[in-house]
N, C-alpha and C positions, 0 to 999 in steps of 0.2 A: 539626056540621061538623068539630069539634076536639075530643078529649077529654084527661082526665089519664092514663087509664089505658092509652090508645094510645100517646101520647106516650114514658110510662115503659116500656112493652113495646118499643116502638124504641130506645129510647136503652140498654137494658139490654143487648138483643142487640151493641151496638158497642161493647159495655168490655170491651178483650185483660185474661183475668183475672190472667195474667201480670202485668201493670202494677197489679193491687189485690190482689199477693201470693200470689194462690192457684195451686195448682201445679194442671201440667195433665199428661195423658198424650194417647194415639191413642185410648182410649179415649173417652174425652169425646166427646157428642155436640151437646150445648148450644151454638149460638154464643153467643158473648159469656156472661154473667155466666146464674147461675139463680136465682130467685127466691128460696132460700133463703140464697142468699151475698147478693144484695142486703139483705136482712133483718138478717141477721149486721153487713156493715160498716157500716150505717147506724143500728142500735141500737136494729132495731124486732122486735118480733113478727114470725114467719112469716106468722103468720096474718091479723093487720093490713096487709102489704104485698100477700098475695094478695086480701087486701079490695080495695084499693086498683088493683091493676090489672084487678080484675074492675069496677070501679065502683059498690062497695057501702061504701065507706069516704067520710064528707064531709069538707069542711073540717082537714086535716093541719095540725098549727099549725106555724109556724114550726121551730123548732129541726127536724122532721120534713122537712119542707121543705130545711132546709138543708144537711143530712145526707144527704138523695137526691141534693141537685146535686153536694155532692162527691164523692161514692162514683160517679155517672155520667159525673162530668167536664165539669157541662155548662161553655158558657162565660158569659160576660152576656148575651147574648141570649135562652141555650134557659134561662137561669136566669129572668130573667122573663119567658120565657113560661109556662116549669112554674108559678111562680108567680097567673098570670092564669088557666090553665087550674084548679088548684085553687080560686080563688074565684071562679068562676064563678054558683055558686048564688045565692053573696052579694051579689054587684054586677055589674049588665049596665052596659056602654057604649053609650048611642046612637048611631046610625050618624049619618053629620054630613044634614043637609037644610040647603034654604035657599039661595039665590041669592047670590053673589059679590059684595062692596060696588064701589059703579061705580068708590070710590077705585083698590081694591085693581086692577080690571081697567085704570085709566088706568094704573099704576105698573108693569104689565105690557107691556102696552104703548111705555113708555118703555125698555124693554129691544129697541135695535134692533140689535146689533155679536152677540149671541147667540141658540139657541132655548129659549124660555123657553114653562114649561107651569104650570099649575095641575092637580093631579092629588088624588083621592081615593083613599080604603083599598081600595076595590077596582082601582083604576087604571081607573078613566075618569077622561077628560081633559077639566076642567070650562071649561077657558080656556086658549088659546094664544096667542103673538104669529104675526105672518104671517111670521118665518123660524123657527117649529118646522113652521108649514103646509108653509113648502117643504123643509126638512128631509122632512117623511113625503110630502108629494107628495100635501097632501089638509086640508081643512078638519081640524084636530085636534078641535075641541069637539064630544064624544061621542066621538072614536076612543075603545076598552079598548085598553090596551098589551098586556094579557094574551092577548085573543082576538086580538090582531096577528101577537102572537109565534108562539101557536102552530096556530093556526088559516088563518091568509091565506098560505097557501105561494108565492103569487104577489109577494108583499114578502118572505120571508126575505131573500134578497140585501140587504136594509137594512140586517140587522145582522151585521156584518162578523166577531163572535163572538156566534154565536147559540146555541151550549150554553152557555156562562154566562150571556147573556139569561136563559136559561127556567131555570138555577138560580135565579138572585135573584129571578124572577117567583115561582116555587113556595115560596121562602122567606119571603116578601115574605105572601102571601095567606096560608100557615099564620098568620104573625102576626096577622094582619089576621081571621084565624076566631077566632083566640083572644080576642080583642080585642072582637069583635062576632059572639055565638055565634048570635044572633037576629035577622041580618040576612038577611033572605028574597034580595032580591038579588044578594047575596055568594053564599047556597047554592045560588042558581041559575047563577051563574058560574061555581061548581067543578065542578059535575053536567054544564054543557056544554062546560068544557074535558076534564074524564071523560071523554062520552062521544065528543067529537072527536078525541083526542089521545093516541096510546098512548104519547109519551114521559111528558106530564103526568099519567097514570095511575099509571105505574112510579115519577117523580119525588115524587107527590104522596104514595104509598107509606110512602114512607122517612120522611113526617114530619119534614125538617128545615125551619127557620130561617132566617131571616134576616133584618139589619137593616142596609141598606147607605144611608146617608147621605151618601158621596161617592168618586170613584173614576171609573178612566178608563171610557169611552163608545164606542165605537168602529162607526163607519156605513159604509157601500160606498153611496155616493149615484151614481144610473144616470147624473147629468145635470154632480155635480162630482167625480168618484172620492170617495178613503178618508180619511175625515173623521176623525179620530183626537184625541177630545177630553176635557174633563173636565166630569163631572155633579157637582154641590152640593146638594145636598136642605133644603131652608127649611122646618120646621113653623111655619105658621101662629099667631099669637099669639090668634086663637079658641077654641082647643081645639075643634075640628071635626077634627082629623087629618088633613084636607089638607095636599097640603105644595107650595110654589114648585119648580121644579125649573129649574136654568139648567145647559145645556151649553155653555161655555166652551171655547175654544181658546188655548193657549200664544200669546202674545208672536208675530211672526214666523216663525211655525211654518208649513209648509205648508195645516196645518188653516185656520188663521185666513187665508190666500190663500182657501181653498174657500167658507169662509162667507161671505167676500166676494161673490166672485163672486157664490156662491147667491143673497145680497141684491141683487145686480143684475140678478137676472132676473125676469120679471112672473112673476104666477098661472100661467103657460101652459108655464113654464119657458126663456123666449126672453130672448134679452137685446133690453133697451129700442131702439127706434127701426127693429131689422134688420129683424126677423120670423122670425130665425134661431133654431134651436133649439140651445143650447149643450151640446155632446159632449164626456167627458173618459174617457180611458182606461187612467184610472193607477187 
């Protein structure tokens, strides 16, 4: 799903070599950095780092390592992941199994004022409370966020900024390939967002990263307008890699009027007693 020697063939191509001293002219056909300047500012062999992007090079020890992150620029994130992708041989991750402790999904449940999900490395959604249901407008346990995002065109309108959705979705699963090279599941989820999705195709491309742990959320709900909130991302103290996720709305903000309301309308989207289906047009 993810390699080392992909990884560092993308990440070479985007170093201005300008910024790592080296002069350029019109001539120049190479984007970004070549393989033998890489070699040069990181203090290796030519012929060891063409090892290395061809995938005939194992296990780079450290210092090798840490000399490609600086000379590429990465930042903390694409630093370990380069990291995970090269010891990959040596240590697989199990993917998480196993049922949700009923504590865990009562404590969920106790989260009534926000929508609150349990979510996996692949993003299926293993557990929801019933205002992330009404949030998406649908039992979440089993919704993929991924195959939401870019597969069900009939929901974009959900997400209020849906190109950055489907960045941190694509940065988000790189990780999560790195992470668990050997999860048959996983590679069937990137094979059919492949072949459903020519932004995911292009996006999936580029090989970036990403590791987004909290940051605004922003929804266009059909039934309360534009929700404009904040996500916190919880890992799990199992080491399962699941994680909590709560989306929060400001204090007296208009958001936190919308999630109101949302809560006071049944399954059906009506508020209690009318039979009325509630409309907002902001």
């Amino acid at each position: 799903m993810d390699d080392l020697a992909g990884f560092l063939r993308t990440r070479r191509s985007r170093v201005d070599p300008s910024v790592a001293g080296i002069p350029t002219d019109n001539r120049r056909r190479v984007e970004g950095l070549r393989r033998e300047e890489v070699a040069h500012l990181s203090g290796v062999s030519v012929d060891y780092y063409v090892r290395l992007e061809q995938g005939r090079a194992t296990q780079p020890s450290e210092q090798v390592l840490d000399a490609l992150a600086r000379v590429l620029g990465l930042d903390e994130t694409e630093r370990g992941h380069l990291y995970r992708l090269a010891r990959q041989r040596r240590r697989r991750t199990r993917a998480p199994t196993g049922r949700l402790r009923a504590e865990l999904l009562r404590v969920l449940d106790l989260i009534v004022d926000a929508p609150a999900l349990i979510m996996d490395h692949r993003m299926d959604v293993v557990a929801g409370n019933r205002l992330a249901g009404l949030l998406y407008g649908r039992d979440t346990t089993g919704l993929n966020t991924a195959r939401h995002i870019f597969l069900e065109e009939d929901v974009r309108g959900l997400y209020a900024q849906w190109e950055t959705c489907t960045l941190d979705v694509v940065g988000h699963l790189r990780l999560a390939a790195g992470k668990h090279p050997d999860d048959p599941r996983l590679a069937s989820l990137i094979g059919e967002l492949s072949m459903g999705s020519e932004r995911f195709r292009r996006l999936w491309a580029r090989a970036d990263v990403r590791a987004r742990a909290h940051g605004p959320k922003a929804f266009r709900h059909p039934l309360v307008g534009l929700l404009e909130l904040h996500q916190e991302n919880f890992a799990l103290p199992d080491g399962s890699g699941r994680e909590l996720i709560v989306l929060s709305a400001p204090p007296g903000s208009p958001a936190e009027d919308g999630l109101r309301l949302l809560a006071s309308l049944d399954n059906d989207g009506n508020a209690p007693g009318k039979g009325l289906r509630v409309t907002n047009s902001s």
